[in-house]
C-alpha positions in Angstrom: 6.3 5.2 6.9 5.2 2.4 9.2 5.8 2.4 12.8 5.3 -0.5 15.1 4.9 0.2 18.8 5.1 -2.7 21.5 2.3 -1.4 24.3 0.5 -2.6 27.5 -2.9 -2.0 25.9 -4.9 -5.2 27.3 -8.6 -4.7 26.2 -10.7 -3.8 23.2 -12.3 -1.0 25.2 -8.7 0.5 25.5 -7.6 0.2 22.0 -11.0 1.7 20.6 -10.2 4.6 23.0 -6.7 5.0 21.7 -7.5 4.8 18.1 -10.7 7.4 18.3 -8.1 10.0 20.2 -5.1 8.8 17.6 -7.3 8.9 14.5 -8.6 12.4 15.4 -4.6 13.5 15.7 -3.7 11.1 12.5 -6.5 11.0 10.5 -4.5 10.1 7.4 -2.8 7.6 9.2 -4.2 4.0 9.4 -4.2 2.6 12.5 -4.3 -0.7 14.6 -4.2 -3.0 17.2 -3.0 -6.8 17.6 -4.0 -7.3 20.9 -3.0 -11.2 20.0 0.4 -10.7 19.8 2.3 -10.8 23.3 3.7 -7.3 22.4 -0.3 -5.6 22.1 1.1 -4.1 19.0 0.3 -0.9 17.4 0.7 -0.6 14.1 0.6 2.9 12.2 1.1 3.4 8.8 1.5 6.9 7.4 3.2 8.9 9.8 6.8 10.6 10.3 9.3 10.2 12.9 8.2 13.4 15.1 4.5 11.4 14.5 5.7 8.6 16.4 7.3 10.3 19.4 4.0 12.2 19.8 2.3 8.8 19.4 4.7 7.3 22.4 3.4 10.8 24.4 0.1 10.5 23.7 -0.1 7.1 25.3 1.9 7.6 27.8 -0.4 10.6 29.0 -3.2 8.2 28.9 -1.5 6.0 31.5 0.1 3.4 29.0 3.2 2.3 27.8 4.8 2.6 24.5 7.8 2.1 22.8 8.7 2.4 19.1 9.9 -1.7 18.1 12.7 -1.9 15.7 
């Protein structure tokens, strides 16, 4: 499944932090940023539903917000 998460990630240095922790929990997952779009989209492809909720925690721990787009 793909999951698309709208985020207030602003700089490279965040995502890179994001996506070493996420890759470490997901590491079957791929994973991305478009820091372009005016959402700072996260894209993760390969997960399941309870995968995206801890993906919303996760970055909400790290002081970030995230929400699952539809």
């Amino acid at each position: 499944m793909i999951e698309v998460f709208k985020t207030n990630v602003q700089t490279k240095t965040q995502a890179r932090r994001i996506l070493e922790i996420l890759e470490k929990g997901f590491s079957e997952a791929r994973i991305n940023f478009d820091l372009a779009d005016c959402d700072k989209i996260l894209r993760v492809d390969g997960i399941t539903e309870a995968g995206s909720r801890v993906i919303v925690n996760d970055l909400h721990r790290l002081g970030f917000s995230c929400e699952v787009l539809n």
